[in-house]
TITIKOL-288871 format. One line per 8 residues: their letters; for each residue x, y, z of C-alpha. Coordinates in Angstrom, 3 decimals, padded with zeros to 6 digits, always signed. Layout:
<nodes>
A> X/Y/Z  ... .
</nodes>
This chain:
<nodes>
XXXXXXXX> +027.739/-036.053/+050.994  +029.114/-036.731/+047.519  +025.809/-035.899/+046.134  +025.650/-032.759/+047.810  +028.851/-031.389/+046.651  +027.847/-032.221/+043.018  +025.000/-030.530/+043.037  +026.469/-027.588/+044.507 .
XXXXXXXX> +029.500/-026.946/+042.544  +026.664/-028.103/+039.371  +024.709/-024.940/+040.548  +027.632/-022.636/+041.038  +028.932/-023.625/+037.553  +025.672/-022.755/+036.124  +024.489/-019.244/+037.788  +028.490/-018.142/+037.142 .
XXXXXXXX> +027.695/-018.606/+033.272  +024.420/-016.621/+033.730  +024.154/-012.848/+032.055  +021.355/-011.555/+033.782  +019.661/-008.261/+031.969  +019.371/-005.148/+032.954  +017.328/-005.408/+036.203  +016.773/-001.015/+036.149 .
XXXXXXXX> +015.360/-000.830/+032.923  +012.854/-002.382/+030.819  +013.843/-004.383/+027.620  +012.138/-002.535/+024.575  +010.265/-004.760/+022.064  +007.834/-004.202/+018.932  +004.493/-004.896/+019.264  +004.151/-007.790/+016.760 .
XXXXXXXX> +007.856/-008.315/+016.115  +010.077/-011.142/+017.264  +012.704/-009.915/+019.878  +015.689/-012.828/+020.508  +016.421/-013.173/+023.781  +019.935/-015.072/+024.034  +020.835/-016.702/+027.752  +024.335/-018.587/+028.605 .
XXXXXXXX> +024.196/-021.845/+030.071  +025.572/-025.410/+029.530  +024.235/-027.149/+025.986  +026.125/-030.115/+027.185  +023.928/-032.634/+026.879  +023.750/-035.982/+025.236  +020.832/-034.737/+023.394  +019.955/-031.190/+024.840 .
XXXXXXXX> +016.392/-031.632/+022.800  +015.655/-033.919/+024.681  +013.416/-032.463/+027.861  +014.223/-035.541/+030.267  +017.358/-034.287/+030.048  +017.091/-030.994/+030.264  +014.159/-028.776/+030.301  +014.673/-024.602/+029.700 .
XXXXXXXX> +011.375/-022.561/+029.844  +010.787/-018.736/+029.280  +007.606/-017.367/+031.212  +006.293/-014.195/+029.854  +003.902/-012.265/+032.516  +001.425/-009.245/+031.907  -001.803/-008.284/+032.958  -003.328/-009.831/+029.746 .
XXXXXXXX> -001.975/-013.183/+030.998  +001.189/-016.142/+030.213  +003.129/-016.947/+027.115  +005.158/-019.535/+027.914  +007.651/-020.304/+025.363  +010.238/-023.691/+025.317  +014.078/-022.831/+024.911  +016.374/-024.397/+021.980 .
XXXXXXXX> +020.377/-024.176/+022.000  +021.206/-021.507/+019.682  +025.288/-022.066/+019.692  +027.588/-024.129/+022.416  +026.749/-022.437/+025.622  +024.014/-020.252/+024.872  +020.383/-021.123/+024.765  +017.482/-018.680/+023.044 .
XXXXXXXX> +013.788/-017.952/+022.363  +011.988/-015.509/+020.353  +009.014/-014.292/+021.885  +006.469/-011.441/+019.820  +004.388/-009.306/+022.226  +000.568/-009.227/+021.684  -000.031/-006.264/+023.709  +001.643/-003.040/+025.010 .
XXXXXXXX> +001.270/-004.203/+028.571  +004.784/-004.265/+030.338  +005.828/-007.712/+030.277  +007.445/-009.911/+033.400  +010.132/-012.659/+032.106  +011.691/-015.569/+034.094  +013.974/-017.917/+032.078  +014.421/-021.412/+033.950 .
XXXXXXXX> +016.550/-024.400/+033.465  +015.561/-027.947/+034.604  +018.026/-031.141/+034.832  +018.571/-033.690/+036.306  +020.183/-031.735/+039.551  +017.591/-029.647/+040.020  +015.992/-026.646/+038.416  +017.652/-022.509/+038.513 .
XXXXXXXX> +016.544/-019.408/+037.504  +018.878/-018.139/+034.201  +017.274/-014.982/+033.701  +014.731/-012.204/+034.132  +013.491/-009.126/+033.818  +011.124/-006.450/+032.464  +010.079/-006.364/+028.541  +007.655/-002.786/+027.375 .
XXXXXXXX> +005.838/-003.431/+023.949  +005.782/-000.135/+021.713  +004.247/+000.187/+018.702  +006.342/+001.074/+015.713  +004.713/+000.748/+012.582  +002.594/-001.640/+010.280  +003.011/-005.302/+011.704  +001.654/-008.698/+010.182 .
XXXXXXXX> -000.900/-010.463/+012.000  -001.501/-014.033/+013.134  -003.427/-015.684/+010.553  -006.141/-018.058/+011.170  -009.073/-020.439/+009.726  -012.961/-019.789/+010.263  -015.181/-021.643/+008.823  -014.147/-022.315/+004.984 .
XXXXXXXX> -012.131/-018.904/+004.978  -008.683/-018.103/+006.304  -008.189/-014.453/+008.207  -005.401/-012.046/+009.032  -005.864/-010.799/+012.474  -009.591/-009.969/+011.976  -009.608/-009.365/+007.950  -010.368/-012.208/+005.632 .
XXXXXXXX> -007.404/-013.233/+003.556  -006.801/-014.254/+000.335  -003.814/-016.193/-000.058  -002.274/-015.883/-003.365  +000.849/-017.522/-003.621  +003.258/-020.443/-004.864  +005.476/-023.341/-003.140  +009.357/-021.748/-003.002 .
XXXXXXXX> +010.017/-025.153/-001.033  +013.881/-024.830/-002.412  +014.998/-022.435/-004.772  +018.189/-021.024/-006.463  +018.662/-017.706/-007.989  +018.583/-017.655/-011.623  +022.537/-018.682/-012.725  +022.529/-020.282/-009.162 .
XXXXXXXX> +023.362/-017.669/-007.388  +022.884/-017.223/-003.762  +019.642/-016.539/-002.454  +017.584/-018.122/-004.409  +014.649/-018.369/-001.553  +014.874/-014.611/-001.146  +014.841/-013.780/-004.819  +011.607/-015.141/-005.513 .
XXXXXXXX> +009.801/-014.569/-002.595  +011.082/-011.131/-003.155  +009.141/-011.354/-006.718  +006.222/-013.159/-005.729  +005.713/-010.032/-003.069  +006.595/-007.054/-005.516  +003.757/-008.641/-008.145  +001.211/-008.743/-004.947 .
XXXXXXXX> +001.823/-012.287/-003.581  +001.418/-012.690/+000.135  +001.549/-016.819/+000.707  +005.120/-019.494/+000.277  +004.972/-022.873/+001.269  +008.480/-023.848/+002.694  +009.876/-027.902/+002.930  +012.227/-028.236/+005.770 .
XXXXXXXX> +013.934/-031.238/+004.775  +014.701/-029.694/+001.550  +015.844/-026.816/+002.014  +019.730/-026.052/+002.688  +020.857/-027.956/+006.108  +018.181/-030.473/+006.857  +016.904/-030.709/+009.933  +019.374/-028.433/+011.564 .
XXXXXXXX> +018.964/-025.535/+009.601  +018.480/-022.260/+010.887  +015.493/-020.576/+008.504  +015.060/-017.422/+010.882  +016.303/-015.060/+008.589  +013.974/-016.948/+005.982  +011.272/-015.993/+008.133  +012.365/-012.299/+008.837 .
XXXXXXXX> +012.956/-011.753/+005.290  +009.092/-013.171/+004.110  +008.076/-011.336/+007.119  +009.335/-007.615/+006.510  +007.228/-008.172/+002.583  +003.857/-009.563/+004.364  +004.395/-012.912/+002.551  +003.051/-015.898/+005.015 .
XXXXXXXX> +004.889/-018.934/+004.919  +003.680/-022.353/+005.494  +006.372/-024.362/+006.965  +006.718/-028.084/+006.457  +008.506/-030.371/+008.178  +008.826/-033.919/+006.948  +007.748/-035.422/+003.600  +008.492/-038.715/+002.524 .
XXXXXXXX> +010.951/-038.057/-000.582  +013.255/-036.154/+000.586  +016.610/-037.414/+002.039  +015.999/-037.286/+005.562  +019.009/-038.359/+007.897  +017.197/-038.785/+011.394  +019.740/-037.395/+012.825  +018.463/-034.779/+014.719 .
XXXXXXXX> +019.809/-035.181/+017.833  +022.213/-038.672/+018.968  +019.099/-040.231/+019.611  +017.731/-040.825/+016.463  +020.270/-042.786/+015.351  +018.642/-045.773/+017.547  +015.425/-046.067/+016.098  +014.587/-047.416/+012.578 .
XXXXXXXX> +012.705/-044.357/+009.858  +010.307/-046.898/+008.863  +009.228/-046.548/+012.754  +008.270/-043.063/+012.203  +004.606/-043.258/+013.046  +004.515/-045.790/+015.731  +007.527/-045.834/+017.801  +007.246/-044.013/+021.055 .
XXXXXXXX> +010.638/-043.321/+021.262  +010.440/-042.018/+017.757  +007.492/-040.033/+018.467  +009.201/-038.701/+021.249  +012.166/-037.928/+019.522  +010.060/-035.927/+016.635  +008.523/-033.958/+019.352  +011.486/-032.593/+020.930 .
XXXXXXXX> +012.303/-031.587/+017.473  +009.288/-030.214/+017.189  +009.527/-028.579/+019.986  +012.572/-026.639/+019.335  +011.228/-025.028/+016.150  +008.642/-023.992/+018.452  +011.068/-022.114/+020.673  +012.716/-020.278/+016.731 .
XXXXXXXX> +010.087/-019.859/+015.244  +006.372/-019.962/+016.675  +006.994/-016.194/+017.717  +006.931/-015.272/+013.909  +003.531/-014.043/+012.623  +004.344/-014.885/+008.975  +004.126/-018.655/+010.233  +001.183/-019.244/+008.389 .
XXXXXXXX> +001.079/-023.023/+009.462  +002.578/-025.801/+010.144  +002.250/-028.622/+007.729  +003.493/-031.958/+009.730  +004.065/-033.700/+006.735  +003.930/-033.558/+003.086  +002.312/-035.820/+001.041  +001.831/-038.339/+004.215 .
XXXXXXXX> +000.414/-041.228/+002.020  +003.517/-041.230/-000.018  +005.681/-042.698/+002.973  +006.211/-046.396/+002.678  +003.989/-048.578/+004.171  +001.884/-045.965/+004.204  -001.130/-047.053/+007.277  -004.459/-044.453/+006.899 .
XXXXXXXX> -005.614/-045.478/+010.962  -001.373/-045.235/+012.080  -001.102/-041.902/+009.923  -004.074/-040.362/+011.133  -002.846/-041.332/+015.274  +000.138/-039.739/+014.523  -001.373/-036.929/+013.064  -003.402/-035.879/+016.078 .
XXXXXXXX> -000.966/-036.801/+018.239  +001.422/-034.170/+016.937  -000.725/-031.545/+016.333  -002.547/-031.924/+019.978  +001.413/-031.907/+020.954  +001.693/-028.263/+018.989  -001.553/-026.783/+020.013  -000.535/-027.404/+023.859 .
XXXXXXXX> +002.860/-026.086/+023.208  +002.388/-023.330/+020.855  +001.483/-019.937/+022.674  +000.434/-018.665/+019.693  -001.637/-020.994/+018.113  -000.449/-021.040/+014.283  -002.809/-023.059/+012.353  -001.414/-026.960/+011.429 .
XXXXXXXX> -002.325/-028.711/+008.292  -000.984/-031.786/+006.758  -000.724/-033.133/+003.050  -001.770/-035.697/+001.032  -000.782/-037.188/-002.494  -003.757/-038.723/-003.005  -007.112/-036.877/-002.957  -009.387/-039.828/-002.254 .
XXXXXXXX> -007.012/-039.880/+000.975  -008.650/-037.037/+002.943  -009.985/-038.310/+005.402  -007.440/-036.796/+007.549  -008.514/-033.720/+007.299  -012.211/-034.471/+009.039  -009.696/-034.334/+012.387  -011.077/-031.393/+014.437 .
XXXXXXXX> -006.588/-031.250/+014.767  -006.632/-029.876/+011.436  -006.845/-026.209/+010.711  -007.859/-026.943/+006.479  -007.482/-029.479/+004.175  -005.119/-029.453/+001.104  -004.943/-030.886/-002.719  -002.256/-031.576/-004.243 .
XXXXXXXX> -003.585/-032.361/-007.854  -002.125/-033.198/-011.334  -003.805/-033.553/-014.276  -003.364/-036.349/-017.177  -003.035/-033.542/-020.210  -003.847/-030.475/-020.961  -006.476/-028.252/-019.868  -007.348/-031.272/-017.760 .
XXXXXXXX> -006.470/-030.196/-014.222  -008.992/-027.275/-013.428  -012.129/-029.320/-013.821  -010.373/-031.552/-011.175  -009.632/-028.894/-008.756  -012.681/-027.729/-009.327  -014.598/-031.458/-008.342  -012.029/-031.851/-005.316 .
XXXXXXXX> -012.351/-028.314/-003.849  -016.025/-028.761/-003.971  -015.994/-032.276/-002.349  -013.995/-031.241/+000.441  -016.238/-028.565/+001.375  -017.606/-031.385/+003.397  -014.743/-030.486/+006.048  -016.130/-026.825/+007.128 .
XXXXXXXX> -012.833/-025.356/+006.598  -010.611/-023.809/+004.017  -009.541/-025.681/+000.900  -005.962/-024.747/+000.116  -005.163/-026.416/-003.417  -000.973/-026.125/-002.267  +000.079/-028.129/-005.799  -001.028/-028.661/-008.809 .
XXXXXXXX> +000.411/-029.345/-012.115  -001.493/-029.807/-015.916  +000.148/-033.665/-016.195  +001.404/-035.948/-013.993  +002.642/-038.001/-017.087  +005.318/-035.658/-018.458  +005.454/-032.199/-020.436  +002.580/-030.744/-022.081 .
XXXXXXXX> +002.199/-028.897/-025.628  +001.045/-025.575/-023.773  +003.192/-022.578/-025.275  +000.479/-020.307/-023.894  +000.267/-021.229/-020.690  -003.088/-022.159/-020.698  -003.049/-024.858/-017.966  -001.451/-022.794/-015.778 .
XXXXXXXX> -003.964/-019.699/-015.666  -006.994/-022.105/-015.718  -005.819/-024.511/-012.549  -004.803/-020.682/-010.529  -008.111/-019.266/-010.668  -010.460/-022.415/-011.061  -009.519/-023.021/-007.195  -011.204/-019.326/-006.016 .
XXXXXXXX> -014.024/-020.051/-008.288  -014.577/-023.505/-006.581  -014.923/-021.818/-003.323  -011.130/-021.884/-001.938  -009.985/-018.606/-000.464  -006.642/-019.097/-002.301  -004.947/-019.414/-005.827  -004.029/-022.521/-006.840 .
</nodes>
């Protein structure tokens, strides 16, 4: 009887803190534009990432079929999910929560896509090219993993991705676990901001050198970083992480990709058979859980490490290649992008510098112009 009266006053709690939508008229969204949909319920949770705990789930319905999207708490109370419509079909939306007492509807409603202007499209990997929508693209671009203004003033990010798209640029690569907040950072307005100058940005999400906490969530507390790649719990732990991002940011069409980890052979005790299990693991973990199937890459320091990228997981292989001198780096991207034409997919040279062993004499710049263009000459649809 006990049991029963839990659950009940549980349930009543719950639909009370509920703020259903309009059910008379449809909810307008832009074809090709996030819309945030914001729902209350109890975060309360030991570790409300965590989907044995608690599980919330938007459904999107139209007669072009499901986009099912997870939920991540966006403030104390309030859950959220961005969802971008593909088609100007009227949409159908349930929102549904799932504990341990059972599982309750938290919303729903009606969502009508209208077009309103130029929009960004998905972008995606064919063969050795990449494509926007339907249109091949050519990514020229830089890494603005962390940036501040010049003077360091705020907004650094947004200053030169600002630059990078007024001078024709269209491509950023992003490091989570640098960037301003760790793991817990909110990079929406990142997103929205790279999004409203057609700049795609490649997000990554772990790397080996930067001061990562794991403490996303109580959880990770309990489990060792050097288990990273072979814990289940761990794994499990990374996931729900995982994900959550899904839920902010999968919706955005400037995603470019994700990149699970950079540099991956630069983590201690670095195992190629453990890495590359892990890899697939995560990325078959995206690709079921991603509704709109952003591309996913990984990273390596080492060139002769590659391997990884022969995983039918990955969506194109990266180099990340520094030469011993001067002038010295484009005949290497130029050997490397070659060799990994072996993969049948885009070559995306995402680093490169002219020396690994310090400064150079190069008042000209030389270095730099040769290793940017030596990469589309190789046969890589992208500036170095």
């Amino acid at each position: 009887m006990r049991l029963i009266v839990v659950i009940a006053l549980l349930s009543i709690i719950l639909m009370q803190a509920v703020v259903p939508t309009e059910k008379n008229s449809a909810i307008i969204a832009y074809l090709g534009r996030p819309l945030l949909i914001k729902v209350k319920a109890s975060t309360s949770y030991k570790n409300p990432l965590n989907t044995s705990q608690v599980n919330v789930t938007a459904v999107f319905n139209s007669s072009s079929g499901s986009i099912v999207l997870p939920c991540y708490p966006y403030s104390n109370g309030v859950w959220a999910v961005r969802f971008t419509p593909l088609s100007q079909y009227p949409y159908q939306f349930t929102i549904s929560l799932r504990n341990s007492s059972g599982t309750y509807s938290l919303d729903s409603g009606r969502l009508q896509a209208i077009f309103n202007g130029s929009q960004m499209d998905f972008a995606s990997a064919h063969g050795h090219y990449f494509y926007s929508g339907d249109r091949p693209l050519v990514l020229i671009g830089e890494d603005v993993a962390w940036a501040s203004a010049p003077g360091n003033g705020k907004g650094g990010w947004e200053y030169y991705v600002e630059k990078l798209a007024d001078d024709g640029g269209n491509w950023v690569r992003l490091w989570s676990p640098y960037a301003t907040g760790g793991f817990s950072a909110n990079y929406s307005a990142l997103f929205s901001f790279a999004m409203e100058r057609g700049v795609y940005v490649q997000f990554c999400l772990f790397s080996p050198y930067a001061n990562q906490s794991f403490s996303e969530g109580p959880e990770w507390g309990s489990v060792n970083p050097t288990q990273f790649f072979g814990s289940r719990k761990m794994i499990a732990l990374e996931k729900f992480w995982i994900r959550s991002l899904i839920g902010r940011y999968a919706a955005f069409p400037d995603l470019f990709a994700w990149e699970l980890f950079n540099e991956i052979d630069g983590f201690p005790g670095y195992s190629p058979a453990q890495a590359a299990n892990w890899t697939n693991l995560i990325a078959a973990y995206i690709e079921e859980n991603d509704p709109y199937h952003h591309m996913v890459t990984v990273s390596v320091a080492n060139p002769q490490n590659g391997d990884l990228f022969a995983s039918k997981s990955i969506s194109f292989a990266q180099l990340h290649l520094y030469g011993a001198g001067p002038y010295s780096v484009a005949p290497e991207i130029c050997n490397w992008v070659k060799d990994y034409q072996i993969f049948n997919k885009p070559v995306l040279v995402a680093e490169f510098g002219a020396s690994y062993l310090g400064p150079v004499n190069d008042p000209l710049g030389v270095s730099l112009q040769l290793g940017l263009w030596s990469a589309l000459v190789a046969g890589s649809p992208a500036t170095a």
